[in-house]
VOSEMAR-797147 format. One record per residue: residue in one letter; residue number from 1; x, y, z of N, C-alpha, C, O in turn. Coordinates in pm, whole numbers. Example, Ala and Ser with C-alpha at 12.3 -4.5 7.8 and 13.67 -1.06 7.14 Angstrom:
2
A, 1, 1319, -569, 780, 1230, -450, 780, 1320, -330, 780, 1424, -332, 846;
S, 2, 1285, -225, 708, 1367, -106, 714, 1290, 3, 787, 1341, 114, 804;
//
This chain:
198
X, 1, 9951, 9794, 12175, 9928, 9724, 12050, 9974, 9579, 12064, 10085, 9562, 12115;
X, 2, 9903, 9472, 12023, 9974, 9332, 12038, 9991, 9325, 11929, 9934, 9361, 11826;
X, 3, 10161, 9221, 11985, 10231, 9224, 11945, 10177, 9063, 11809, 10093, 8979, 11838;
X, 4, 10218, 9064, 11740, 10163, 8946, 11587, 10300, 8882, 11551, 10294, 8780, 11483;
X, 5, 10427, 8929, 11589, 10579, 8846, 11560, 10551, 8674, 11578, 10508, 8608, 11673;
X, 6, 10591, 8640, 11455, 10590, 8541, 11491, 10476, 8433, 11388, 10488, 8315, 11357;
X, 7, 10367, 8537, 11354, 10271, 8472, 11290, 10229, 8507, 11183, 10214, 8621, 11137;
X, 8, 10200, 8371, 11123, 10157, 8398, 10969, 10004, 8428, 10943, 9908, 8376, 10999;
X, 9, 10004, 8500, 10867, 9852, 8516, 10819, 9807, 8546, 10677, 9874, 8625, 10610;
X, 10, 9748, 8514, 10650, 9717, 8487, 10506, 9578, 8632, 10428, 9461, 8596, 10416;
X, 11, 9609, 8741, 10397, 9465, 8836, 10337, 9427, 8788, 10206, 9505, 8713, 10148;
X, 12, 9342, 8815, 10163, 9275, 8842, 10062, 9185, 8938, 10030, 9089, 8980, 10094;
X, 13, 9252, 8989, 9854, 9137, 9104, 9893, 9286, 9236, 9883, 9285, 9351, 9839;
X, 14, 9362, 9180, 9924, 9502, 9246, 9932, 9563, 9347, 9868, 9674, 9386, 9904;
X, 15, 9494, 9405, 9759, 9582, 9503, 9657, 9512, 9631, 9703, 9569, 9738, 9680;
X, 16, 9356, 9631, 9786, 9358, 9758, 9781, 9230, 9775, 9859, 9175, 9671, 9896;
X, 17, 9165, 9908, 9895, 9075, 9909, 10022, 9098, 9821, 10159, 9210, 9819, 10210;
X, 18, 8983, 9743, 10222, 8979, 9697, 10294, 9082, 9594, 10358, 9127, 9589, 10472;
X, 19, 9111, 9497, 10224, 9197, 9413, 10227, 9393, 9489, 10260, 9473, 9461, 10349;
X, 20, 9401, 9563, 10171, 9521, 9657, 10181, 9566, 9690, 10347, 9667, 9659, 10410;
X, 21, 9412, 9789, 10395, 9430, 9838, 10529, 9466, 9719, 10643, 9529, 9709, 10748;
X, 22, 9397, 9647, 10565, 9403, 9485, 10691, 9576, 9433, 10729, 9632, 9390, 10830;
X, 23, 9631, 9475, 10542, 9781, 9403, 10542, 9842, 9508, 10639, 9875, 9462, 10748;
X, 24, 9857, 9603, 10624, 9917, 9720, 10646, 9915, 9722, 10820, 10026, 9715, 10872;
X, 25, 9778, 9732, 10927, 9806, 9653, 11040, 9859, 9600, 11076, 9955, 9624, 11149;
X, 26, 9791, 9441, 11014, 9864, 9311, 11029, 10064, 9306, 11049, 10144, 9270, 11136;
X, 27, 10068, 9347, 10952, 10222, 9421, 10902, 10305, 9509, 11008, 10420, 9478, 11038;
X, 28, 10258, 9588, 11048, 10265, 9688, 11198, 10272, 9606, 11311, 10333, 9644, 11411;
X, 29, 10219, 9506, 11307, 10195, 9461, 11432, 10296, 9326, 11469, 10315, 9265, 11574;
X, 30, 10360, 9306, 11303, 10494, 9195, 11325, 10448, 9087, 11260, 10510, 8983, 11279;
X, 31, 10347, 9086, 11181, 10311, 8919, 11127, 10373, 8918, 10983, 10383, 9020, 10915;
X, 32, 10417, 8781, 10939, 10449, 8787, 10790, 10290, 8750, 10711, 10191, 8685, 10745;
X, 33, 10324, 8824, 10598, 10195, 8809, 10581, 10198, 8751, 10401, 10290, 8777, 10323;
X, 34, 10077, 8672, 10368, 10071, 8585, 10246, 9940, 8672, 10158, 9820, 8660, 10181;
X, 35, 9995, 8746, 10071, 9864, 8861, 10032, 9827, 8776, 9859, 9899, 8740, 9765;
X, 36, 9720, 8774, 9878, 9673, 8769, 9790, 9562, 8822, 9683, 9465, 8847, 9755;
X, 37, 9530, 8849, 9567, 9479, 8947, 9534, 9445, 8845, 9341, 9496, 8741, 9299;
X, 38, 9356, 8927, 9284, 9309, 8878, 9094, 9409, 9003, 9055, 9449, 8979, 8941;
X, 39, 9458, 9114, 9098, 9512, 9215, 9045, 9674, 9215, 9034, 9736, 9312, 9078;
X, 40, 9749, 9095, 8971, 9898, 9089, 9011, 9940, 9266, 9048, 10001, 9299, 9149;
X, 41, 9877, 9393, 8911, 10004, 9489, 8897, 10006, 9567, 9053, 10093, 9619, 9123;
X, 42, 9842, 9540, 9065, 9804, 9616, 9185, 9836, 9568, 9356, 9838, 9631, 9461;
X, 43, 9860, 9422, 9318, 9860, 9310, 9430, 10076, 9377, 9458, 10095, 9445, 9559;
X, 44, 10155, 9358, 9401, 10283, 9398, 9389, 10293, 9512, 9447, 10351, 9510, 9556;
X, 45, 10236, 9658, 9390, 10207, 9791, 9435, 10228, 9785, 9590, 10312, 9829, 9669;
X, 46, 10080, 9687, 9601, 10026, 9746, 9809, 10115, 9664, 9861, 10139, 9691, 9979;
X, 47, 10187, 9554, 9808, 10292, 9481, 9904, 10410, 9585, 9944, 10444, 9595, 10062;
X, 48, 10477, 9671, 9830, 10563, 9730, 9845, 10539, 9869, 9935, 10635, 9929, 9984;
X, 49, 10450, 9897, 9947, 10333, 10034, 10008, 10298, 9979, 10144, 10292, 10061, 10236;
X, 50, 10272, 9835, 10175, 10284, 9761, 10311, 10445, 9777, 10368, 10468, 9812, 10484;
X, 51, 10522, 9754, 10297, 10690, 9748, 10326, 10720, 9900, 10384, 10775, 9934, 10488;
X, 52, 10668, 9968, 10290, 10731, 10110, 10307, 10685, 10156, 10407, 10761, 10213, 10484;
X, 53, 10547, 10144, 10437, 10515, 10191, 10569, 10562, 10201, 10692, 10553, 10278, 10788;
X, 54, 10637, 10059, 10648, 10671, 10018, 10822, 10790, 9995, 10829, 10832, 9950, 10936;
X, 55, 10896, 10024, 10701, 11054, 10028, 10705, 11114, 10099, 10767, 11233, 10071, 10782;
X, 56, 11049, 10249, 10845, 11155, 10322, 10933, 11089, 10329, 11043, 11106, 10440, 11094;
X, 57, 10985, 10228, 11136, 10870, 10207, 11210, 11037, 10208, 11309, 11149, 10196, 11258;
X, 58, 11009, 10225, 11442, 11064, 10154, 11579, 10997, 10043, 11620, 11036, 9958, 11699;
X, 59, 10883, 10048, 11556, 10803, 9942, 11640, 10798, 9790, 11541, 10748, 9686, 11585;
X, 60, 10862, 9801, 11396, 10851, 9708, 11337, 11061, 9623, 11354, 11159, 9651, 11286;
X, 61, 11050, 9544, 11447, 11192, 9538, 11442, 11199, 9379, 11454, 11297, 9315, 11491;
X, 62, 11083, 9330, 11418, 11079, 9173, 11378, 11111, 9137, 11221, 11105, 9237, 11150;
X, 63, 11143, 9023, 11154, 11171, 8969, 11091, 11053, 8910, 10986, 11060, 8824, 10897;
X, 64, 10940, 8996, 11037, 10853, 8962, 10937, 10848, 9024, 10789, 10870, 9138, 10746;
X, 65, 10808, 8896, 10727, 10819, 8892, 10555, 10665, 8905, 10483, 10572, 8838, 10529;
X, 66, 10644, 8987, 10377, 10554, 8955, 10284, 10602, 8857, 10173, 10723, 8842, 10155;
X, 67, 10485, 8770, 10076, 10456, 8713, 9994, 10315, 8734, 9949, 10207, 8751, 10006;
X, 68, 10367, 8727, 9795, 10229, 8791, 9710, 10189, 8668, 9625, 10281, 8612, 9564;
X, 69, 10041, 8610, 9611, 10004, 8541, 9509, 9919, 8629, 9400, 9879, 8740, 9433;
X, 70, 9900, 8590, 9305, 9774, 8648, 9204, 9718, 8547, 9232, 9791, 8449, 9243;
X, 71, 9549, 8525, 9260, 9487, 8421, 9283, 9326, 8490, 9251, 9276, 8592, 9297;
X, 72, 9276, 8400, 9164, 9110, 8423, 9115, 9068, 8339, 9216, 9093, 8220, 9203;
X, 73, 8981, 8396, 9362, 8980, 8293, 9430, 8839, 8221, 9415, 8786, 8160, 9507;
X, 74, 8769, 8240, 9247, 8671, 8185, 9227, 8699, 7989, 9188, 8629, 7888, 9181;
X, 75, 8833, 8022, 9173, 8884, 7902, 9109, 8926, 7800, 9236, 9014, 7843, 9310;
X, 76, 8880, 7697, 9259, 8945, 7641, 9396, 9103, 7584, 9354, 9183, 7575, 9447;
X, 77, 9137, 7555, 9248, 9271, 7517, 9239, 9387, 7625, 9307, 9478, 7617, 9389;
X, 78, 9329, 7723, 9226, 9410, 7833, 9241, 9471, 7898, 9411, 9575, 7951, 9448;
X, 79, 9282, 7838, 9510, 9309, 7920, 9621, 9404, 7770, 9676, 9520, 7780, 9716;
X, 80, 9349, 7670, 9671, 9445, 7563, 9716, 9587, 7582, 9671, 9672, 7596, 9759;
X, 81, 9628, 7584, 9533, 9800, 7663, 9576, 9840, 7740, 9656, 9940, 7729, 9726;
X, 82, 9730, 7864, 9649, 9813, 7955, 9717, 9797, 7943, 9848, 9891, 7999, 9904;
X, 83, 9718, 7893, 9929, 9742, 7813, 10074, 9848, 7726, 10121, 9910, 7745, 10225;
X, 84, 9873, 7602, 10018, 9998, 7546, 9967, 10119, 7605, 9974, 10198, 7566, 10060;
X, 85, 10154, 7708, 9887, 10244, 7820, 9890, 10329, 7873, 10017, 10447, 7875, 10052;
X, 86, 10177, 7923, 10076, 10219, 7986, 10181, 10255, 7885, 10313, 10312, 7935, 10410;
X, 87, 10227, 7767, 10312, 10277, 7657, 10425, 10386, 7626, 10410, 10467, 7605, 10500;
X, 88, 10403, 7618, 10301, 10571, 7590, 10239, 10682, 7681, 10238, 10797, 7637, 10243;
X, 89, 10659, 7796, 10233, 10739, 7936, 10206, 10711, 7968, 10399, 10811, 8013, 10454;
X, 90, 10592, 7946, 10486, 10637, 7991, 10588, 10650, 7889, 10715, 10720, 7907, 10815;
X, 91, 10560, 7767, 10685, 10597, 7642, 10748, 10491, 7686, 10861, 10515, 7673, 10981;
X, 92, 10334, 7758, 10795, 10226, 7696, 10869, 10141, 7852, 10862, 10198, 7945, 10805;
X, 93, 10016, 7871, 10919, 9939, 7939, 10891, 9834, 7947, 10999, 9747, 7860, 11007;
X, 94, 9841, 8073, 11102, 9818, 8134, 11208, 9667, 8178, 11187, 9567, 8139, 11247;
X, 95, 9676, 8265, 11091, 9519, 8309, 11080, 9479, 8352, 10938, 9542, 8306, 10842;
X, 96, 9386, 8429, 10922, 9328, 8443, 10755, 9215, 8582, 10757, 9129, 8589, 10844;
X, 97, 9225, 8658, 10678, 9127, 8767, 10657, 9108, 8752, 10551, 9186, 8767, 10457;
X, 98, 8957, 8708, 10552, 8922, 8667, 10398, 8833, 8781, 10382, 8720, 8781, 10430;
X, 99, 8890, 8898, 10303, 8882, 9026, 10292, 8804, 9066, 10152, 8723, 9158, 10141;
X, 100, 8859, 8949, 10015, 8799, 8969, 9881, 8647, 8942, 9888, 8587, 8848, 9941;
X, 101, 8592, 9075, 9804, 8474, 9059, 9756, 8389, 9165, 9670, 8424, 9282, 9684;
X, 102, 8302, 9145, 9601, 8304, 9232, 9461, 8140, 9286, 9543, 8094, 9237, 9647;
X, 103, 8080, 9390, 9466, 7961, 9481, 9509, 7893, 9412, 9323, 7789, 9348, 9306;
X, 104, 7951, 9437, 9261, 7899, 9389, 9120, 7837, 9511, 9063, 7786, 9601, 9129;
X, 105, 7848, 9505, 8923, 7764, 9647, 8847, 7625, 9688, 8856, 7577, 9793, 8815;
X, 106, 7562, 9585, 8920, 7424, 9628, 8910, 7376, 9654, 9118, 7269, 9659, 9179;
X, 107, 7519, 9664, 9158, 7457, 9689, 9323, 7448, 9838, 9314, 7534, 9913, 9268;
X, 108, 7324, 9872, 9370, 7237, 10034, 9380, 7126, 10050, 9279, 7024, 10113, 9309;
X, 109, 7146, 9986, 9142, 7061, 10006, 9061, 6979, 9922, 9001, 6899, 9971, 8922;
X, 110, 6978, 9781, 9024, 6878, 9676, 8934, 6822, 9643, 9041, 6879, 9629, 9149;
X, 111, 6686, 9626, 9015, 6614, 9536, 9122, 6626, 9378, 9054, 6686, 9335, 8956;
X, 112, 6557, 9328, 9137, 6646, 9109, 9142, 6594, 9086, 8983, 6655, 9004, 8914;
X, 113, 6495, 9149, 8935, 6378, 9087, 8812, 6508, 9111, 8674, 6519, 9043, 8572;
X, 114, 6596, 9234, 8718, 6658, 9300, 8586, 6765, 9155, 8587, 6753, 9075, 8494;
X, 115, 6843, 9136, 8671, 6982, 9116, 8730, 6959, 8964, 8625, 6862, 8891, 8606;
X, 116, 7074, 8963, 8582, 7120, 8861, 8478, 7171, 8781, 8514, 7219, 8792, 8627;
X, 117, 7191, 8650, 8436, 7284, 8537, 8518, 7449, 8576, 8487, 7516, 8484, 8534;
X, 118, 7517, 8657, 8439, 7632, 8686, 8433, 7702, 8759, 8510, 7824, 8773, 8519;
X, 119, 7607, 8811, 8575, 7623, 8915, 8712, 7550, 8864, 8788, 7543, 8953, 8873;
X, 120, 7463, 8753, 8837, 7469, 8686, 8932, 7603, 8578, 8983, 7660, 8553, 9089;
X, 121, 7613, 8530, 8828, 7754, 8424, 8898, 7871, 8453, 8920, 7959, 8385, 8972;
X, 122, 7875, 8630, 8850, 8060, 8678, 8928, 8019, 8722, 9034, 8105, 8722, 9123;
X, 123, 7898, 8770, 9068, 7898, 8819, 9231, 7933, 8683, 9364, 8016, 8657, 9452;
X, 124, 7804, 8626, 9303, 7777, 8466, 9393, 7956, 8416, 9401, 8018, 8394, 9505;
X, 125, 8000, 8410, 9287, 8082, 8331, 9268, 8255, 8370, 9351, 8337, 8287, 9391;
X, 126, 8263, 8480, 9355, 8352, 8580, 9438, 8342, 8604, 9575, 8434, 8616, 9655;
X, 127, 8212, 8611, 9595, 8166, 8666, 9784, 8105, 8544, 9835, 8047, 8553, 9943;
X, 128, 8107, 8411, 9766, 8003, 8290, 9805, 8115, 8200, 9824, 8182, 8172, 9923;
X, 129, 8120, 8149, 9664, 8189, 8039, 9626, 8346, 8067, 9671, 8412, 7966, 9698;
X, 130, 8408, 8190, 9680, 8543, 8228, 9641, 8541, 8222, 9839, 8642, 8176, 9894;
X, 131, 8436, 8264, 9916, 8486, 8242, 10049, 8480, 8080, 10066, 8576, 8018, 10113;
X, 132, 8387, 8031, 10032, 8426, 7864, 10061, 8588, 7851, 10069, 8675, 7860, 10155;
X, 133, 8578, 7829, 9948, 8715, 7814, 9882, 8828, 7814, 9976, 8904, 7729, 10022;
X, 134, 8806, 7972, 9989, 8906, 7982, 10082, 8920, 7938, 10211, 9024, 7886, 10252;
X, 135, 8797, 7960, 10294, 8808, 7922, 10411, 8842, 7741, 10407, 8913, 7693, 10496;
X, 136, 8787, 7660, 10304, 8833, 7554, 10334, 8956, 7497, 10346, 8977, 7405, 10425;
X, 137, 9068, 7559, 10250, 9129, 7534, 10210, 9235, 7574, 10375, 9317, 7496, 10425;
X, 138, 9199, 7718, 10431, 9298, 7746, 10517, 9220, 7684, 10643, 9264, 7734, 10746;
X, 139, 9154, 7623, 10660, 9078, 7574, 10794, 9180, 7385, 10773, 9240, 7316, 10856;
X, 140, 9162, 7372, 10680, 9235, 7220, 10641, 9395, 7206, 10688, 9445, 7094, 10700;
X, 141, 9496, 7370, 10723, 9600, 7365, 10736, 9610, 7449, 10847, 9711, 7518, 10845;
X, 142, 9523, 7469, 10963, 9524, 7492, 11067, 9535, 7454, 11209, 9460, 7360, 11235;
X, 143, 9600, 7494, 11306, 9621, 7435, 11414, 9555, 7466, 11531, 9448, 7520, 11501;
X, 144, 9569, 7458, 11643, 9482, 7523, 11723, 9541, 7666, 11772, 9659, 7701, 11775;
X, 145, 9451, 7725, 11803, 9482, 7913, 11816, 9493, 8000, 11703, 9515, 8121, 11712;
X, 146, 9475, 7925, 11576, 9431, 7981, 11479, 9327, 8061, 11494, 9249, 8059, 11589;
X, 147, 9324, 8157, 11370, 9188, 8293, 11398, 9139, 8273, 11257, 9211, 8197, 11191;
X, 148, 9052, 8315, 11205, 8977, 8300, 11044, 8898, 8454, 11074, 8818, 8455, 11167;
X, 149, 8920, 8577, 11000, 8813, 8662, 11008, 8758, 8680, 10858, 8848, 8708, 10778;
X, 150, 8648, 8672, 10811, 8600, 8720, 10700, 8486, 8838, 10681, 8384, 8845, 10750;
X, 151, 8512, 8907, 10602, 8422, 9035, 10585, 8292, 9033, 10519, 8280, 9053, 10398;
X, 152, 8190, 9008, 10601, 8070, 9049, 10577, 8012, 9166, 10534, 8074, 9235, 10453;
X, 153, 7903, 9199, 10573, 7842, 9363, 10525, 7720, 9403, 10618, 7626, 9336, 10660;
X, 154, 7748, 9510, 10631, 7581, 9524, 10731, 7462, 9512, 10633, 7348, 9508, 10680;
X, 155, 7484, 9505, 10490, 7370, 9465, 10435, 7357, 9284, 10429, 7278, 9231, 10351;
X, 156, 7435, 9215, 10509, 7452, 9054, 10527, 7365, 9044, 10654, 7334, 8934, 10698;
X, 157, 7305, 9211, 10739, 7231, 9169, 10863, 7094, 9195, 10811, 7023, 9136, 10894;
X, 158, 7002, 9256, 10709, 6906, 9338, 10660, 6900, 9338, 10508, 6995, 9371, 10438;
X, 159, 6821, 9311, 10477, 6805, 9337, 10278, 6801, 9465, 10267, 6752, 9537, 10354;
X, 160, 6858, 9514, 10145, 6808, 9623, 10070, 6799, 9621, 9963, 6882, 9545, 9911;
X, 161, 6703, 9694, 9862, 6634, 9710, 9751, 6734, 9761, 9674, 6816, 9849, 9696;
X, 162, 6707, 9671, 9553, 6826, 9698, 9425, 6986, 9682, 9486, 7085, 9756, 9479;
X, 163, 6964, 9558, 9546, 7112, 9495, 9636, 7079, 9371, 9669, 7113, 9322, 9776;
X, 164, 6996, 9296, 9563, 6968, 9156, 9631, 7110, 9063, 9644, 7162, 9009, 9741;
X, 165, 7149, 9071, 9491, 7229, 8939, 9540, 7379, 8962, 9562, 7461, 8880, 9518;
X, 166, 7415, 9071, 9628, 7534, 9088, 9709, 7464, 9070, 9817, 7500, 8970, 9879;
X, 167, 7337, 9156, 9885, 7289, 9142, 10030, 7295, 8974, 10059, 7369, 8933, 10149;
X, 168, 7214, 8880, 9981, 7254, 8722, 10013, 7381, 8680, 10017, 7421, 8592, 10094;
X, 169, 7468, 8755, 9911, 7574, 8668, 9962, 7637, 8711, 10049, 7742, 8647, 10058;
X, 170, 7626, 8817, 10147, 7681, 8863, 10260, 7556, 8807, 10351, 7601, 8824, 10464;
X, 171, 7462, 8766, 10363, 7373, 8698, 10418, 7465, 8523, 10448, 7483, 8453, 10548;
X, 172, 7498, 8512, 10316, 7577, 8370, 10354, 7737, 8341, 10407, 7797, 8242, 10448;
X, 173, 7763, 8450, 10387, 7900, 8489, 10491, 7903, 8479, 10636, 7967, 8407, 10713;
X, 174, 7839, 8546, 10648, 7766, 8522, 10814, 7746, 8355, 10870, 7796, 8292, 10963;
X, 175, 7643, 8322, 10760, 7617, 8194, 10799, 7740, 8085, 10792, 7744, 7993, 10874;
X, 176, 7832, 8100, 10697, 7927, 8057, 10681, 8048, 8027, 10771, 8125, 7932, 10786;
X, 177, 8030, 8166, 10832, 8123, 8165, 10928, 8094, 8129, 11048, 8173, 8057, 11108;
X, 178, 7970, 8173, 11110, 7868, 8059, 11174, 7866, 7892, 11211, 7882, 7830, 11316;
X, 179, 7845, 7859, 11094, 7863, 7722, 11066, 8010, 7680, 11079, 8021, 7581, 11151;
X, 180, 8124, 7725, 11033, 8251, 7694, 11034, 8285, 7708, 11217, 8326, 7615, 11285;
X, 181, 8254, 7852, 11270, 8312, 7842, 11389, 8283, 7752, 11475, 8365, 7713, 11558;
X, 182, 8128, 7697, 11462, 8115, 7551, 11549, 8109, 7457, 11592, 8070, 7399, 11694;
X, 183, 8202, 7425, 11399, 8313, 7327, 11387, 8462, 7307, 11430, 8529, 7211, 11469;
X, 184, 8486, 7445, 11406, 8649, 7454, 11415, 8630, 7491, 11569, 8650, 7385, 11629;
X, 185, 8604, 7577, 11649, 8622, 7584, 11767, 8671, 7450, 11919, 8726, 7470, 12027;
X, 186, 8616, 7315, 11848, 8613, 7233, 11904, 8766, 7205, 11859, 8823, 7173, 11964;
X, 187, 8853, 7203, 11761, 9018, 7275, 11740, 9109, 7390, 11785, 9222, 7432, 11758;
X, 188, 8978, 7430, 11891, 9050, 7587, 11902, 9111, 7643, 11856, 9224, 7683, 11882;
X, 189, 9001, 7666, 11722, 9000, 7757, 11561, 8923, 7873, 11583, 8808, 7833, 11566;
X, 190, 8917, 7997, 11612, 8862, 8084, 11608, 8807, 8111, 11468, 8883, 8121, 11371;
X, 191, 8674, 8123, 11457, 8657, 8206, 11332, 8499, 8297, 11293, 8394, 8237, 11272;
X, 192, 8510, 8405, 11290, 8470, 8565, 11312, 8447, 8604, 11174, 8505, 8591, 11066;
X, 193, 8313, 8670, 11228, 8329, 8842, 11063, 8298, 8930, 11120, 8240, 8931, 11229;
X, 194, 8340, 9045, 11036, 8282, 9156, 11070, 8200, 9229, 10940, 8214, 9207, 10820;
X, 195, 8114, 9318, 11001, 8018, 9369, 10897, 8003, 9463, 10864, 7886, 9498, 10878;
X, 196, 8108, 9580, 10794, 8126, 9734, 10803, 8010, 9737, 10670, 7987, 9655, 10581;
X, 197, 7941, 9895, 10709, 7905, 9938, 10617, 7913, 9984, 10459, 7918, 10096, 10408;
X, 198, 7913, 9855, 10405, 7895, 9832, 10247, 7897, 9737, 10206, 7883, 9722, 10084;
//
C-alpha cells in the first residue's frame, strides 16, 4: 500500500458514498485530509467514521489530521474559502478528489423535452459549474507533483435516454479534465478521472 504521510488532499463529495470511501483510503494510507461536503450534520458524522476506522489501525501511525468544511460548491466564494482554509490550516495542498455530484430527480425518468430549467441548473450547476469551481480554485494553489482526480461517469463516455443532462455534464468532466491536464502537466500537475458506473 503507498504510503500518503505527509500529504494533503482535499475530497469533496465527503459525507457519504463515493466521496466518504475516497476519505476513508486516503485516511489509511496517512494523508491529512480537507473534507468537504453541502451536508454539515452528515459532513461531521463521516469525518468521525474516517477517524474511527483507522484509530486502532497498525498501519495508521502518522500524524495525519482531518478538517471539515460545509461548502455549496455551486457557489465559487464558498469553494475559494475552503481551498483558502485548507492552505492555511495545512500550509499547502498535494492533491484533490473532486468527488461531489448530484444524478438529479428526473435522472431515469424524463426525457430532455420534460426536464425543466430548475433541474437543469442544480444538476449543470453541481457536476459542471461546482467542478470548475473547484478545480480552479485548487489548481491555483498547487505545486508540482500535485494529483487532481475527479469523478466522471461511464454515462460521461455514451448517452443514455432519460439521462440527458447529467450524461453532458459527465460528458464535460471528462473534457474538463482533459483540458486542465494539458495545462497543468507542463507544472507537473497530474490531473485524471475516473468513470464508475453511474
Amino acid at each position: 500500500m503507498i504510503s500518503l504521510a505527509g500529504k494533503v488532499i482535499a475530497v469533496t463529495g465527503a459525507a457519504s458514498g463515493m466521496g466518504l470511501a475516497t476519505a476513508k483510503g486516503l485516511f489509511a494510507r496517512g494523508a491529512s485530509l480537507s473534507l468537504a461536503d453541502i451536508r454539515g450534520d452528515a459532513l461531521a458524522q463521516a469525518a468521525s467514521e474516517v477517524k474511527a476506522a483507522h484509530a486502532s489501525s497498525s498501519n495508521n501511525n502518522n500524524n495525519n489530521s482531518i478538517i471539515t468544511t460545509v461548502v455549496d460548491i455551486r457557489k465559487s466564494d464558498q469553494v475559494d474559502a475552503w481551498i483558502a482554509k485548507t492552505v492555511a490550516h495545512f500550509g499547502g495542498l498535494d492533491g484533490a478528489a473532486n468527488i461531489a455530484g448530484v444524478l438529479g430527480k428526473s435522472f431515469g425518468m424524463a426525457d430532455l423535452k420534460d426536464i425543466g430549467d430548475e433541474e437543469f441548473d442544480f444538476i449543470t450547476g453541481t457536476n459542471l459549474k461546482g467542478l470548475f469551481y473547484c478545480m480552479r480554485a485548487e489548481l491555483k494553489v498547487m505545486k508540482e507533483g500535485a494529483c487532481v482526480v475527479n469523478a466522471a461517469s461511464s454515462t460521461g463516455l455514451e448517452g443514455h435516454p432519460k439521462n440527458a443532462v447529467y450524461s453532458a455534464t459527465k460528458h464535460a468532466v471528462i473534457g474538463l479534465t482533459k483540458s486542465a491536464a494539458g495545462e497543468a502537466g507542463a507544472q507537473g500537475i497530474r490531473v485524471n478521472c475516473v468513470a464508475p458506473c453511474v
